[in-house]
C-alpha positions as CSV (number, residue, x, y, z in Angstrom):
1,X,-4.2,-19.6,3.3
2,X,-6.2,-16.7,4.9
3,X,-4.0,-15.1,7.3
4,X,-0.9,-13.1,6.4
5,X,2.5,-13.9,7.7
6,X,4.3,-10.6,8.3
7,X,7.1,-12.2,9.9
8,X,8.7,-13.1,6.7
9,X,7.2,-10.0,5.0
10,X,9.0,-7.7,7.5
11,X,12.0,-8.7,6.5
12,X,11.5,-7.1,2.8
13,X,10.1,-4.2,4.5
14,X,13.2,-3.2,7.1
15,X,15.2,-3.9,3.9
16,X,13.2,-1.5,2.0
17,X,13.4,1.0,4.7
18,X,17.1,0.9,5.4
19,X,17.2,1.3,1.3
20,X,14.7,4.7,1.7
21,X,17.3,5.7,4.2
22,X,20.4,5.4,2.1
23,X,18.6,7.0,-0.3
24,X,17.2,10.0,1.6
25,X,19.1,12.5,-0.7
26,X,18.4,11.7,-4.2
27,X,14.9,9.6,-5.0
28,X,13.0,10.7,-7.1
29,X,9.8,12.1,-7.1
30,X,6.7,10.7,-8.8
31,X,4.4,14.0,-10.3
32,X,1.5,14.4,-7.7
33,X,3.4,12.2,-4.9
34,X,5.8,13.9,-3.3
35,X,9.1,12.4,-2.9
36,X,9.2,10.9,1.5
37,X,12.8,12.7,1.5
38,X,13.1,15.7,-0.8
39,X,14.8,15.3,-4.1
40,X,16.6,17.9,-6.2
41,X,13.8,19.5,-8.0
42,X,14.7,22.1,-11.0
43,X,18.3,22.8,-9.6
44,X,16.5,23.3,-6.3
45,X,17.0,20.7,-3.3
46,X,13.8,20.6,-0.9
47,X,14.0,20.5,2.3
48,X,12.9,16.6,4.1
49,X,9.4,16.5,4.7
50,X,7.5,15.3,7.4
51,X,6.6,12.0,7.6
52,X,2.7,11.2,6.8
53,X,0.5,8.7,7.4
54,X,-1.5,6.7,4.9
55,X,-4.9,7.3,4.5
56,X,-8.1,6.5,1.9
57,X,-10.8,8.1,0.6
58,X,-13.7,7.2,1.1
59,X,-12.5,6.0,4.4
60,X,-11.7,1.8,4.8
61,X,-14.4,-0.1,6.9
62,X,-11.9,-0.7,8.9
63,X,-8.0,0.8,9.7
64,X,-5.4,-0.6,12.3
65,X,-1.9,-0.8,13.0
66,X,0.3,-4.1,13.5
67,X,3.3,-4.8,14.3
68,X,6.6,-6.2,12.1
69,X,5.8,-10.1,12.8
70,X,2.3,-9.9,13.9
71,X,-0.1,-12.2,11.9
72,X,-3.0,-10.5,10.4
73,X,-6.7,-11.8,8.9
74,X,-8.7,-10.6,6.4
75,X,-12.2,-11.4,7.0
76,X,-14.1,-12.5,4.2
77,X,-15.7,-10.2,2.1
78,X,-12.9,-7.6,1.9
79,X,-9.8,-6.5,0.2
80,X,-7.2,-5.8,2.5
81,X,-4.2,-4.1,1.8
82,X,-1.0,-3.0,4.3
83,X,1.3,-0.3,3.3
84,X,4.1,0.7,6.0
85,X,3.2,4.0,7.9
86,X,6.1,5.6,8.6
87,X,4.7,7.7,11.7
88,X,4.8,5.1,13.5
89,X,7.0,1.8,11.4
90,X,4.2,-0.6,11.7
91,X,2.0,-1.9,8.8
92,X,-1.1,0.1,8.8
93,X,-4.2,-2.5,7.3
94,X,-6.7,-1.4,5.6
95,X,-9.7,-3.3,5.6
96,X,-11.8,-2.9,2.2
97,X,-15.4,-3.9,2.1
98,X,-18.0,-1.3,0.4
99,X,-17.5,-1.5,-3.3
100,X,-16.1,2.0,-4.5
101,X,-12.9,3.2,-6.0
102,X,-10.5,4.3,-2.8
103,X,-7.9,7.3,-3.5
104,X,-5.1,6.1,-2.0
105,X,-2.8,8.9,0.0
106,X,0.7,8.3,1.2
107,X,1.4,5.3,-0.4
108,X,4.8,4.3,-1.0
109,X,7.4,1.3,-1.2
110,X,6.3,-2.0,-0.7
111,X,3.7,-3.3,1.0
112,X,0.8,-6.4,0.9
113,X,-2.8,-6.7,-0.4
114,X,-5.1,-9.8,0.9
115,X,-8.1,-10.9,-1.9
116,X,-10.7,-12.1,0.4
117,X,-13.6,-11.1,-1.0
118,X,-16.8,-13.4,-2.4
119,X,-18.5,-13.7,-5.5
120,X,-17.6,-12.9,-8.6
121,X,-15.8,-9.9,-8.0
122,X,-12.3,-8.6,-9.6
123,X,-10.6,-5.4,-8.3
124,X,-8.4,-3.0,-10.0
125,X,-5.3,-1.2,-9.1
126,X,-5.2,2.5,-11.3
127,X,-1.9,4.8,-11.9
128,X,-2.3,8.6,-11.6
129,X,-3.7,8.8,-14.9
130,X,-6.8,6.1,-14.1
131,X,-4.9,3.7,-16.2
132,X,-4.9,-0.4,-14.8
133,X,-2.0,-1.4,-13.3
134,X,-3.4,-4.9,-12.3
135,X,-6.6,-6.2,-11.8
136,X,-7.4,-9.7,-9.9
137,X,-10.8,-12.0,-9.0
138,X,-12.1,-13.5,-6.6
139,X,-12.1,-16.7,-8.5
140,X,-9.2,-16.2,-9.2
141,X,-6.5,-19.6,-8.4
142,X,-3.9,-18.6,-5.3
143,X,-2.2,-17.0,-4.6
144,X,-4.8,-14.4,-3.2
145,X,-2.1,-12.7,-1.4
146,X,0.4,-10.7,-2.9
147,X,3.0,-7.8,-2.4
148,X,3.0,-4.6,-4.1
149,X,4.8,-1.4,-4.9
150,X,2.5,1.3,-3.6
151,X,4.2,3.9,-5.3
152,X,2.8,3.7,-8.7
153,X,-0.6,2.9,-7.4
154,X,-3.2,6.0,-6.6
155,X,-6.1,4.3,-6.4
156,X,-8.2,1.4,-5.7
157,X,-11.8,-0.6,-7.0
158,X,-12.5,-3.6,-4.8
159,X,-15.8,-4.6,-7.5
């Protein structure tokens, strides 16, 4: 199957975000991510921050918005993956093609990746500390679409 289904995706996203909402006062924070809604830090309560929008470093080939329901393609060749950006509540896609290792900024909760690259090539999910978190082929057998907690994820290699 290459083209993601959001409809049934959404779902676990509105769920996620009505669970972000409820708890807006207490999540905790991850060290180097700060926490979407403020936490109690050190007896301290911080104040709700802003909300960002994902981005990458080096930038994607390509970056775009959809909306909750609205099918979405990843063109061979790339690693695509969809994290909710909640400056606007859409899916933001982005579309991985040039083989680097992408700091990932702003990610949080749940979102999608899409494995359509060619080749022989396997990508790796890192943690802050550069450790792997998950790795996957090309060659891999399907599923080549999956969901994922961005949260514990900082960066990215898509070879």
């Amino acid at each position: 199957m290459s083209t993601l289904d959001f409809r049934i995706l959404a779902r676990v996203a509105v769920a996620v975000v009505a669970m972000a909402g409820a708890l807006a006062a207490g999540g905790p924070a991850i060290a180097g991510k700060p926490a979407a809604f403020g936490p109690a830090v050190a007896g301290k309560t911080a104040a709700v921050a802003e909300a960002v929008s994902p981005t990458i470093t080096p930038a994607a080939r390509r970056t775009y918005i959809v909306d909750f329901g609205e099918s979405h393609s990843c063109p061979a060749g790339n690693l695509c993956l969809s994290v909710l950006d909640p400056t606007v509540g859409k899916f933001k896609i982005f579309e991985l093609y040039d083989c680097n290792r992408y700091d990932l900024h702003n990610f949080y909760d749940n979102g999608f990746w899409s494995n359509r690259q060619t080749g022989n090539v396997r990508s790796y999910f890192y943690d802050q500390n550069g450790t792997v978190l998950a790795t996957f082929s090309s060659t891999d057998p399907m599923p080549r679409d999956g969901s994922q907690n961005w949260s514990p994820v900082w960066s990215v290699r898509n070879c």
